[in-house]
C-alpha positions as CSV (number, residue, x, y, z in Angstrom):
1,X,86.2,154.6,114.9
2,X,89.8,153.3,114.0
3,X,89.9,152.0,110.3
4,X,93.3,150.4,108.7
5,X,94.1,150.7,105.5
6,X,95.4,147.6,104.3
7,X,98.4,148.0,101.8
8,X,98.3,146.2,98.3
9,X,101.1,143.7,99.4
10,X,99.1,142.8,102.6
11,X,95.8,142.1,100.0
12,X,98.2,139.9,98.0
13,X,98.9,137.6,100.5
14,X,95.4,137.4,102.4
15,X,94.1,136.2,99.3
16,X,96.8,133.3,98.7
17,X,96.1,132.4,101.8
18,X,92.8,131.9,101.1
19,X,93.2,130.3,97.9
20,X,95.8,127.8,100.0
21,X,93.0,127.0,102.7
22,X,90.3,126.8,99.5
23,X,92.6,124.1,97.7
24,X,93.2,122.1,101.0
25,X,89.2,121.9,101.5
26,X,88.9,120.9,98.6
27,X,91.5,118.2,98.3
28,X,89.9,116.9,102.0
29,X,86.7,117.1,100.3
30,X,87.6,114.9,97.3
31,X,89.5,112.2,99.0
32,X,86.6,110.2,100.2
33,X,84.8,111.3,96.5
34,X,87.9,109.5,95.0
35,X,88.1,106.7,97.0
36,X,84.1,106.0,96.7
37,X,84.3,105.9,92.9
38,X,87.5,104.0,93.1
39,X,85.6,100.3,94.1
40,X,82.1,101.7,92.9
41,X,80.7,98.8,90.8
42,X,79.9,95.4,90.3
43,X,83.0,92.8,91.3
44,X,83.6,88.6,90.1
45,X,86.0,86.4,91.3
46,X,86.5,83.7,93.5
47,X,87.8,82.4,96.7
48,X,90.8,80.0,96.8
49,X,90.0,76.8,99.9
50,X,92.0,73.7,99.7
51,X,91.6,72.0,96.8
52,X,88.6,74.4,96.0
53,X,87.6,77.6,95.0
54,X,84.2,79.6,95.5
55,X,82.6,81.9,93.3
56,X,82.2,85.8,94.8
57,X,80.0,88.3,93.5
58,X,80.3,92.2,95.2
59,X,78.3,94.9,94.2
60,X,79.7,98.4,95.9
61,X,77.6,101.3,95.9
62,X,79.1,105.2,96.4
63,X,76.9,108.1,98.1
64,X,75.8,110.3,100.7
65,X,79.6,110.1,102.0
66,X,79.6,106.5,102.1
67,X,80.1,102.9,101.0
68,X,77.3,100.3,101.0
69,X,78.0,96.4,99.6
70,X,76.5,93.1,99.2
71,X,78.1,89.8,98.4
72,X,76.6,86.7,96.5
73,X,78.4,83.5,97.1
74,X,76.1,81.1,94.9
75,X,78.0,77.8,96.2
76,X,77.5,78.3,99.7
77,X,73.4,77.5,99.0
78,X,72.7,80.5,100.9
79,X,74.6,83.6,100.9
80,X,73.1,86.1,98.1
81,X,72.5,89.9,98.4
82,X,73.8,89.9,101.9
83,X,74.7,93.0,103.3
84,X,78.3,93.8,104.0
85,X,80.0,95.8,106.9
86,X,83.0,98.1,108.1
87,X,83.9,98.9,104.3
88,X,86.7,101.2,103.7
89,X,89.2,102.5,101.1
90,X,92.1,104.1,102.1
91,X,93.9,105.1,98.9
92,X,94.6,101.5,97.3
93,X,93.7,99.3,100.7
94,X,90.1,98.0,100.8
95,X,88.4,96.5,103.9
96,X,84.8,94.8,104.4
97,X,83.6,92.1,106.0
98,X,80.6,89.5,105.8
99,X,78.8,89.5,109.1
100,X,77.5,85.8,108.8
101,X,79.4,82.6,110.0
102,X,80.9,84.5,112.9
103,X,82.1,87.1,110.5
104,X,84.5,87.3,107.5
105,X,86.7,89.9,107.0
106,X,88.5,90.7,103.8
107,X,91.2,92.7,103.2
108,X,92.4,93.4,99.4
109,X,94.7,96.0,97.0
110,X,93.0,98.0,94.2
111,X,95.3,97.5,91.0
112,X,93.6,99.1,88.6
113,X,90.4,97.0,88.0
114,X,91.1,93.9,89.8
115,X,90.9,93.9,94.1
116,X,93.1,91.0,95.3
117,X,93.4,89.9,99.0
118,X,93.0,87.7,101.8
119,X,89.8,86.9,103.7
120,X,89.5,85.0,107.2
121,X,87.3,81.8,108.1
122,X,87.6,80.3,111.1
123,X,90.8,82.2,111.5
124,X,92.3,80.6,108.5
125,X,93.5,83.2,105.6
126,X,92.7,82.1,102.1
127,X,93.5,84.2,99.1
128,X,90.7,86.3,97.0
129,X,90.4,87.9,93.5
130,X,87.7,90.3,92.3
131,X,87.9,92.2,88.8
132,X,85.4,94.8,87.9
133,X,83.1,94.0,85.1
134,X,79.6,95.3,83.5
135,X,76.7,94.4,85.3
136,X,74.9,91.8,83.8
137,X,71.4,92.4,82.4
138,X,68.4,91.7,85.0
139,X,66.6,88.3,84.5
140,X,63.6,89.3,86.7
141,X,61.8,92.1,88.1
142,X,61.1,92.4,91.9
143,X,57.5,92.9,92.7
144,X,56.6,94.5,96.5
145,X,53.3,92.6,97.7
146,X,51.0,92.1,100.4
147,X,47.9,89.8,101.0
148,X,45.5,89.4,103.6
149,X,44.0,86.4,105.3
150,X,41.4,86.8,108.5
151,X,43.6,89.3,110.5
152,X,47.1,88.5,109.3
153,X,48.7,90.8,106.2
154,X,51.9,89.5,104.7
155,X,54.1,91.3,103.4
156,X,56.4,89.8,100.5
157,X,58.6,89.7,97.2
158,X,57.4,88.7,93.9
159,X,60.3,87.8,91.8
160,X,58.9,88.0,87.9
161,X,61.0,87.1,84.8
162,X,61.6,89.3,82.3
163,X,60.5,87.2,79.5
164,X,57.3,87.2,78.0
165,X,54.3,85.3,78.3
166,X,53.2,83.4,81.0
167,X,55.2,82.0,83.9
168,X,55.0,78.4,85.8
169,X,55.2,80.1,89.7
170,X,56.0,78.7,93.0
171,X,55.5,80.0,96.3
172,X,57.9,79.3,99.3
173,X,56.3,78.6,103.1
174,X,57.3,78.8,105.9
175,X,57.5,76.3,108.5
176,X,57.7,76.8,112.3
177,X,60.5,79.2,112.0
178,X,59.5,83.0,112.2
179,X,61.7,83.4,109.2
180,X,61.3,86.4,106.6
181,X,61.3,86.1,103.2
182,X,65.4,87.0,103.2
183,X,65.2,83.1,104.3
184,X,63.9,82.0,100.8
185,X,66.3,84.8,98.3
186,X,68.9,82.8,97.2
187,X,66.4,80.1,95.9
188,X,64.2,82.5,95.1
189,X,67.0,84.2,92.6
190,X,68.2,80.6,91.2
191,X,64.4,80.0,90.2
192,X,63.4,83.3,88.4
193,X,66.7,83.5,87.1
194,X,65.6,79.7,85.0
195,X,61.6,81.6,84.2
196,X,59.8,80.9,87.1
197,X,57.9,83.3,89.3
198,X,58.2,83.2,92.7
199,X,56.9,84.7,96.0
200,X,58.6,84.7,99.0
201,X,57.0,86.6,101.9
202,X,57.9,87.5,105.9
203,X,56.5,84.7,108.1
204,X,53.4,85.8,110.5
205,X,54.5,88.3,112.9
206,X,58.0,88.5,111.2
207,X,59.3,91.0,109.6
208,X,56.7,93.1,107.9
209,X,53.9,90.6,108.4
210,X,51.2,91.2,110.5
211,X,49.4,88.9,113.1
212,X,50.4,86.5,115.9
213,X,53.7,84.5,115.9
214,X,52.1,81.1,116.7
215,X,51.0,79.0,113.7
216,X,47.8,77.0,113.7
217,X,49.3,74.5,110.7
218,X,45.9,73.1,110.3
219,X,44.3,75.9,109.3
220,X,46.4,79.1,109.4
221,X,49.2,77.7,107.7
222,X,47.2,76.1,104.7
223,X,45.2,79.2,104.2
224,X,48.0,81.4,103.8
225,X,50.3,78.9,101.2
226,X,46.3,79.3,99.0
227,X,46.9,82.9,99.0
228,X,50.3,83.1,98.2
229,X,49.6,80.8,95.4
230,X,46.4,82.3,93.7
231,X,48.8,85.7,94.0
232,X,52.0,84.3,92.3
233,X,49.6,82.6,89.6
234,X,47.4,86.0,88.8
235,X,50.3,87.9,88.6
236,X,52.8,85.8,86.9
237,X,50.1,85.9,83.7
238,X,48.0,82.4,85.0
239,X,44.2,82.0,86.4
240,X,44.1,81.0,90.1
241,X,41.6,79.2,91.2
242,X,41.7,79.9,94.7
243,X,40.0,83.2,95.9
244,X,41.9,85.8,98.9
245,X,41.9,88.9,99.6
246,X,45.2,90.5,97.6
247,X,46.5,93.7,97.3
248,X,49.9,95.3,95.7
């Protein structure tokens, strides 16, 4: 067998060489680490139009290697908790887009804690700001329900102020649309967020809803806005009068 003594000077630089390769691992490593916990957080600001502005809400979220975001924008009467895509951060530039109205990218600077940008509608660039503040305190809870009626089981969202006492509640239906409950959200918010429970649920066959697509609004339909309602009622601290089957 052929053994070679390595020489002291030889041992010297095999180990800064691996303390060179450690550090650059390292460094890779943290990069993404950095740039994660550089937008981590909750965002306001607004949206400059022609003679208007809009009010933005992000929320970014860091881990597992990756970004995840929603946007509120409370004036367009729908948009809340929607889902953004293609985020990135590379070192002060920030990308994401909205994937809703034929998608709307936005492209910003991190200055410390404000993000300010452009974003694109219709091909038209308008100017952004976001700054970093505390999250504010939760208004509501968020309930996951399901009832039954004959062989249908919906599958919903109780939304549940935070306050005390008992709760005035609504329940939103669906019409014809095989909509899910992410339909109703952004009403759904604006109520509970003024102390008033309120259920929205997955449409028949939608979603996470069991049972056949096609509404029978005479019966069906009516049988299923008495559940929802006896549920939001019981649980939001009032007797219902109508009886279901219900189960949490």
């Amino acid at each position: 067998m052929f053994l070679y003594d390595i020489s002291g000077k030889e041992k010297r630089v095999m180990r800064t060489s691996f303390i060179a390769c450690l550090f650059v691992l390292l460094l890779i490593f943290a990069i993404p680490s950095h740039a994660q916990n550089q937008i981590a957080g909750y965002w306001e600001g607004v949206g400059n139009l022609p003679n208007d502005e809009v009010k933005l809400t992000v929320k970014f979220k860091a881990g597992n290697g990756s970004i995840q975001g929603t946007i509120d924008i409370p004036d367009s009467g729908f948009i809340f908790g929607s889902p953004l895509s293609n985020i990135s951060v590379n070192n002060s530039k920030v990308h994401f887009e909205v994937p809703r109205e034929g998608n709307v990218p936005f492209d910003g600077e991190i200055q410390g804690e404000t993000i300010s940008g452009t974003f694109q509608f219709n091909k038209v660039s308008f100017p952004f700001v976001l700054k970093r503040t505390a999250l504010p305190p939760a208004l509501y809870r968020e309930e996951e329900v399901h009832f039954q009626n004959r062989d249908s089981r919906l599958s919903g969202t109780l939304l549940i102020p935070v306050t005390n006492g008992k709760h005035p509640a609504i329940v939103f239906h669906h019409g014809a649309y095989q909509d899910t409950r992410e339909a109703w959200r952004f009403f759904a918010d604006h109520f509970a967020r003024r102390g008033i429970a309120t259920l929205i649920y997955d449409n028949r066959g939608s979603g996470e809803s069991t049972g056949y697509r096609r509404m029978d609004f005479a019966t069906g339909g009516r049988a299923f806005k008495r559940c929802g309602v006896h549920y939001a009622h019981v649980r939001a601290g009032r007797d219902g009068s109508q009886k279901c089957t219900l189960r949490v």
